[in-house]
C-alpha positions as CSV (number, residue, x, y, z in Angstrom):
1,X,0.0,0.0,0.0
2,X,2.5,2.6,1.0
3,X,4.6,1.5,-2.6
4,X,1.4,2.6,-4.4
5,X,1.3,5.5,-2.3
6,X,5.1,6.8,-3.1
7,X,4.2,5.7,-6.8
8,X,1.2,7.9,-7.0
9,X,2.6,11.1,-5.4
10,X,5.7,10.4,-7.9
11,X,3.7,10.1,-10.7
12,X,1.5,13.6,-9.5
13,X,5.1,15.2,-8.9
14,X,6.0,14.4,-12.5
15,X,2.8,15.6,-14.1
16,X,2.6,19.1,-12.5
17,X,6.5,19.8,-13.1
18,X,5.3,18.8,-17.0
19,X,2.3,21.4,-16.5
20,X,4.2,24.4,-15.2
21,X,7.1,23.2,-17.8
22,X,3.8,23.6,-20.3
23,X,2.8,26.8,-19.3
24,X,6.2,28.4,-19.4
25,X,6.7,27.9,-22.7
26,X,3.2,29.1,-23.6
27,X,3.9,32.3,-22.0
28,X,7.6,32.4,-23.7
29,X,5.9,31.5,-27.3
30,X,3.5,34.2,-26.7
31,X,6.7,36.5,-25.8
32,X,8.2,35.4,-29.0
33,X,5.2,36.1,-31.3
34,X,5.0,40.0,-29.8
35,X,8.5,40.5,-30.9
36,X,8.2,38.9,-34.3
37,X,4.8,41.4,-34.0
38,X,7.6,44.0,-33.0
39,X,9.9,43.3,-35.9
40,X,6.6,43.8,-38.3
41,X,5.8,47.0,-37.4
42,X,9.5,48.3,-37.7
43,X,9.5,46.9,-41.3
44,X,11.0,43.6,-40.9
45,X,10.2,41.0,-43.3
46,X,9.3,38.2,-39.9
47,X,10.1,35.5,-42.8
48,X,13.5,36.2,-43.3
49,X,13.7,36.3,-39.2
50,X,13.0,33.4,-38.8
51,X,14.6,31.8,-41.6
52,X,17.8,33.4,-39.9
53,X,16.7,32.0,-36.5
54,X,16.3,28.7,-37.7
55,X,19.7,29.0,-40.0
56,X,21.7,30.1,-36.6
57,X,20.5,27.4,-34.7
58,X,22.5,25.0,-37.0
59,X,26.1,24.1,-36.7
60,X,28.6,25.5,-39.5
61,X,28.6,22.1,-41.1
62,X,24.7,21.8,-41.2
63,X,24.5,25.0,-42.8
64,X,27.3,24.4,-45.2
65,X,25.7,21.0,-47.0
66,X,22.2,23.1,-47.2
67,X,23.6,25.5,-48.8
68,X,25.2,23.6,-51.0
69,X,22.6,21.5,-51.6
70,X,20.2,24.3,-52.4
71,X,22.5,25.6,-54.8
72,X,22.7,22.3,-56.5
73,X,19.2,21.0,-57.0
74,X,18.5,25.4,-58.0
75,X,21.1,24.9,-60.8
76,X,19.1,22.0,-61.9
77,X,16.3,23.1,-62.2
78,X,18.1,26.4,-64.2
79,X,17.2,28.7,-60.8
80,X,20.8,29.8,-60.7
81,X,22.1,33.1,-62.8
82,X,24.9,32.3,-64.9
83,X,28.0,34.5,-64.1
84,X,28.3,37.6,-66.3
85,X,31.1,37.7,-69.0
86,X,33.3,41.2,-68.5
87,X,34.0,40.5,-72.4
């Protein structure tokens, strides 16, 4: 009985830390959405944001092989702008 007992209060203990953990980041995705609201109203494209926020959370590596992927599969489809000749 008293096993079942420790078990339970565990098991409560784990689901409120989990709830405040919950509400936390509600309250910090709500701050985040007023600043990309922020950035908006100062002109700010909030795409390109957080295409940089994403792009800085990678490692220099990561980034690297996008990039160069990208570049690849653009000049196959003929997305990439020849370099001009200074002839």
């Amino acid at each position: 009985m008293a096993e079942e007992s420790v078990a339970q209060d565990q098991l409560r203990a784990f689901i409120e830390r989990i709830e405040r953990m919950e509400e936390e980041k509600a309250a910090i995705a709500a701050d985040i959405k007023e600043i990309y609201a922020e950035a908006k109203g100062n002109g700010f494209d909030t795409k390109v944001i957080r295409q940089i926020v994403r792009i800085r959370k990678q490692d220099a590596n990561e980034r690297m092989e996008q990039e160069a992927l990208l570049e690849l599969y653009m000049s196959a489809l003929g997305m990439v702008a020849e370099p001009a000749n200074d002839d």
